[in-house]
N, C-alpha and C positions, 0 to 999 in steps of 0.2 A: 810229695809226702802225703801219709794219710790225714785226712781232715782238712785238707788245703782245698779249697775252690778256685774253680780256673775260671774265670770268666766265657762267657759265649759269646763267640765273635760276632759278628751282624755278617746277616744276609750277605750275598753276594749282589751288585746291581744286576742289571737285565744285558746293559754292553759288556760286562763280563762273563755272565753265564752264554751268550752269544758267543764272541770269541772262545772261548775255552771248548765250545760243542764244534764248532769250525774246524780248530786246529785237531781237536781228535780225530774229525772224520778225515781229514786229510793224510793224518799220519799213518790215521788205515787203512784209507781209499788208494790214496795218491803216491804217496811217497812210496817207490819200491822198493821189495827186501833187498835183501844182499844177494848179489846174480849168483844163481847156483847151476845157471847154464851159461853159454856163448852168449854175447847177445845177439850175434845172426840167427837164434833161436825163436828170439822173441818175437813175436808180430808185431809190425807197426801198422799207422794207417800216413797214408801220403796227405798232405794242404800245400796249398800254393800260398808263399809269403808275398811278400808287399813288394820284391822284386819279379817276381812271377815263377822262382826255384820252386821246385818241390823237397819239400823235406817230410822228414817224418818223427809222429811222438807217439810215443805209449798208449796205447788203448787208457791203462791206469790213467795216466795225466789228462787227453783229454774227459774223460769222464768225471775227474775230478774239480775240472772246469767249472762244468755241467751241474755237480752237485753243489760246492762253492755258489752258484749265480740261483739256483734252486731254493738254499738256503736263506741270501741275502733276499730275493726275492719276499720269501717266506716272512721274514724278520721285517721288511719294509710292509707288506701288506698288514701285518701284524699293529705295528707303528701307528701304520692310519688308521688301522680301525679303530684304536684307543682315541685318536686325536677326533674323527666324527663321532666318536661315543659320547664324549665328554661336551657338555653347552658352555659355548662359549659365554664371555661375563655379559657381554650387550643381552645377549639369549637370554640369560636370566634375571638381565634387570626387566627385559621386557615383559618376560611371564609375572613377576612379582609384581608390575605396573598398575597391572586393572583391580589387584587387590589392593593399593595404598590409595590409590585414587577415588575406590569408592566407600574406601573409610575413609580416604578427608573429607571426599563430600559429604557424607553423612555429617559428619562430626562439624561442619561451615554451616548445613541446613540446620542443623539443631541449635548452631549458636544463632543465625539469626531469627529461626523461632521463639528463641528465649528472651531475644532483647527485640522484637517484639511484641511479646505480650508484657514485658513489664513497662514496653514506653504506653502500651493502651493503661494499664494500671495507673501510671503518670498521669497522663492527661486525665482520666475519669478524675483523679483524688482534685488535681489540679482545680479543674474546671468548677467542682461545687467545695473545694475551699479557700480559696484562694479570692482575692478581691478584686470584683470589675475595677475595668482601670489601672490594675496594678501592671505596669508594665514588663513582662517575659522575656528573660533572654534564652533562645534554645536556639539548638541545633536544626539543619531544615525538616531534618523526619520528623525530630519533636513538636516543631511548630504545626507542621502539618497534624501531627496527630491533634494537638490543641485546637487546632481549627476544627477538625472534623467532632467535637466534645461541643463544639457553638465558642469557644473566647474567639472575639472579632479580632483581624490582621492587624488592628489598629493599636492592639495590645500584646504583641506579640515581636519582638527583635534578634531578626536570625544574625547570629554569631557565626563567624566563617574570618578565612583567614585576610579579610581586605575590612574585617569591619573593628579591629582594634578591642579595645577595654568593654566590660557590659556595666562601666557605671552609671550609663544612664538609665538603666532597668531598676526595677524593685525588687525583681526574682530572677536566679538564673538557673535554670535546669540544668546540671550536673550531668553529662551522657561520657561516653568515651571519647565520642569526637571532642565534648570542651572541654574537659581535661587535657585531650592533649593540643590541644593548642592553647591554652591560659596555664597548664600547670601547676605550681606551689602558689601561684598567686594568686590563684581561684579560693582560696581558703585562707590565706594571710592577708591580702591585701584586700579582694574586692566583696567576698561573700563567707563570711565566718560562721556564720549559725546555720544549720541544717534542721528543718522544720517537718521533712521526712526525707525516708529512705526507701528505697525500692531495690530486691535484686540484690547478687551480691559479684564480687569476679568484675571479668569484663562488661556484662549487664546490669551493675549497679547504677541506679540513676537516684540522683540526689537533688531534693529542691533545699534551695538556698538563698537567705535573705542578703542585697545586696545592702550593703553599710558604707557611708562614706567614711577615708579613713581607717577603714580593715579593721582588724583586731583592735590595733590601739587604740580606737575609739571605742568601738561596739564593747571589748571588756568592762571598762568605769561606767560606762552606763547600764549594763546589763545588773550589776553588781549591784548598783544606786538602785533600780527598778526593783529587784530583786528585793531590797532591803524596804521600799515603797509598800510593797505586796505583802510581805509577812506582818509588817506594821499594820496593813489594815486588815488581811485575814482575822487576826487576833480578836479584832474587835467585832467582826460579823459573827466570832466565832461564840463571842460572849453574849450576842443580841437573841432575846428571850423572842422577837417574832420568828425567828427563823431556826428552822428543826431541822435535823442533819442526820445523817448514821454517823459513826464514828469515822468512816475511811474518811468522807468528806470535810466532815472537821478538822483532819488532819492535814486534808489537801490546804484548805484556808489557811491555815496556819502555818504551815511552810512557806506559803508565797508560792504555791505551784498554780492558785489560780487566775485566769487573763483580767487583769485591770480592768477591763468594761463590763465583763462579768459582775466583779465586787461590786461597782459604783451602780449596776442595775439592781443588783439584793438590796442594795444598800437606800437604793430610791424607794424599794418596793416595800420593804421591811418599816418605811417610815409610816405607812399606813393600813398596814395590815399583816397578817401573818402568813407564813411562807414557808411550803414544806419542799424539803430541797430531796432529793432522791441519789443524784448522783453528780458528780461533775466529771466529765470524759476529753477527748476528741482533741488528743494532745500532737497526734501524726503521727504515721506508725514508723516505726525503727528509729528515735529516737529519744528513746527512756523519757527521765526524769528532766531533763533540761529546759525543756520547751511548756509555756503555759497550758494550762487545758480551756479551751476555750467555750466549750459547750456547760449546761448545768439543764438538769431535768428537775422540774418540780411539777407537783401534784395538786391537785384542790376539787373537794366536792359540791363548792358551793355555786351555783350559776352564776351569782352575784358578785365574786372576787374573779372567777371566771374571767368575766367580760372586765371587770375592771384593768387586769392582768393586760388582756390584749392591747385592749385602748391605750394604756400606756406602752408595751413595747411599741405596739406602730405610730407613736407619734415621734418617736426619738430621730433622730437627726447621724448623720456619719461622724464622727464614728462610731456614734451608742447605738446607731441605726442595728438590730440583730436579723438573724434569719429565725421564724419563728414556725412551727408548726405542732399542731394538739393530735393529739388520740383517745377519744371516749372511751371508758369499757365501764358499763353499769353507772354508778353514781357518779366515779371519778374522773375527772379527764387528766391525760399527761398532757404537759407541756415542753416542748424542747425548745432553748434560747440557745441559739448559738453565733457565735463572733465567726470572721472570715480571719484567711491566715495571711499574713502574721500577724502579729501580737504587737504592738504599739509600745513604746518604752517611754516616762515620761509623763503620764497621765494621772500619778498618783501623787499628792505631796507627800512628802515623809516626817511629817509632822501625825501627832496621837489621835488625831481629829480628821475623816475619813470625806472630802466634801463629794458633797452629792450632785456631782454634775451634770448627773444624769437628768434633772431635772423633776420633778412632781406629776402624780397623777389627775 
């Protein structure tokens, strides 16, 4: 009917359109019309069969043979050529080879370019802040790299799969390798506060204070310390010799600055005046959590000058500081700073701030 669609049928395969071209030429070639003479008309040609008779067939038929095995022939070379055309699957896994191959290598040389320059990162920060003595737990590139910064082997505890727990360290370097052999426990159980961070991914390397006791402990005290520091903040915050910017006031007052820090303002401030500049040097990639351990102050008098030093380098460990000045014109800077970490414990939490540091 009109307006009705018929569908179109699919293609014919390829053994179909073969056979159907076969049986045509045959039926034209081969097969003969209807005899319109005698057959002793017709020519034959004589073969000798498989008994050694002679007999005879059609010029048509054999020819038709002929053309039949022509064909097949045709259709077979055909076949192969399609099958050597086409690359086998091994064939082109192998040509795709030397492309995967040399993006993963690329991609394995970039990864351990990356996570080696942040364990040299590591060790540098490591090496000038962290405390002679303090004993390191790292992995053997890390150690290695620590060595080669100058920390002596004698402070240094490689972690590997025969050497168990890193409790008896103070710091444990956080790489891939010690993650995955300590796991959840690296941060529950044996080393909870992270003091910096390096790197991030597979390349992250984390230093980490080791705590007996894990979290459970290291939280109530941290909290105590915590409350120890803003208590006495407050009060250097109020003290008429010591001069501040405001960001700094505010560090005091929070309790974000390291205990031995305060109790040094706090020695200094009892006899003289003290211009404080800034207070820094908390480790990097760890915000707000971790104390600042450094404080910069100023002074243009020769005379507080020298008094200044005489007292930092007479202090004793742990008020012992690292200390170093820079003149420019009248003034000189002074930088005090504490090694990492930060000591919890050192403050009483009482309104009254002692000066343990002792007197100039």
């Amino acid at each position: 009917m009109a307006g009705e669609s018929h569908p179109v049928p699919p293609p014919p395969s390829w053994p179909h359109v073969i056979a159907t071209t076969m049986r045509l030429w045959v039926e034209r070639h081969v097969v003969p019309p209807r005899p319109s003479t005698s057959a002793a008309s017709r020519p034959t040609r004589s073969y000798s069969g498989g008994n050694g008779s002679a007999r005879s067939l059609p010029y048509r038929l054999v020819g038709g043979f002929v053309g039949i095995a022509v064909v097949a022939g045709a259709v077979t070379a055909f076949a192969i050529a399609r099958v050597n055309a086409a690359p086998s699957p091994a064939h082109a896994s192998r040509s795709a080879d030397p492309v995967t191959s040399a993006q993963s290598s690329a991609l394995n040389s970039q990864a351990l370019t990356d996570a080696a320059a942040i364990r040299q990162l590591t060790a540098t920060w490591v090496a000038a802040q962290v405390s002679r003595g303090e004993i390191i737990g790292c992995d053997p590139l890390m150690c290695a790299a620590l060595q080669q910064h100058g920390l002596p082997s004698a402070d240094l505890a490689t972690l590997g799969a025969s050497t168990g727990d890193p409790l008896g360290s103070g710091i444990v370097i956080s790489t891939a390798a010690v993650r995955s052999q300590l796991g959840p426990r690296l941060a529950s159980v044996y080393a909870p506060l992270v003091i910096a961070s390096f790197g991030a991914g597979a390349s992250l390397v984390q230093v980490r204070v080791v705590t007996p006791g894990g979290m459970t402990a290291y939280g109530p005290a941290e909290r105590t310390d915590l409350a120890a520091r803003q208590v006495a903040g407050r009060e250097l915050a109020r003290n008429s010799n010591i001069q501040e910017p405001a960001a700094a006031k505010a560090a005091l007052q929070s309790g974000r600055v390291d205990s031995r820090l305060m109790m040094t303002l706090s020695a200094l401030a009892a006899t003289s005046r003290i211009q404080v500049t800034a207070f820094s040097d908390a480790g990097p990639g760890v915000g707000t959590s971790v104390p600042l351990r450094q404080v910069t102050v100023v002074t243009s008098s020769t005379t507080n000058l020298r008094q200044l030093l005489s007292f930092l380098n007479a202090q004793r460990p742990p008020l012992l500081a690292n200390v170093s000045q820079h003149r420019d014109g009248r003034m000189t800077t002074v930088q005090i700073q504490f090694t990492a970490p930060s000591p919890t414990g050192l403050l009483p939490t009482s309104s009254t701030l002692a000066l343990a540091a002792g007197s100039s």
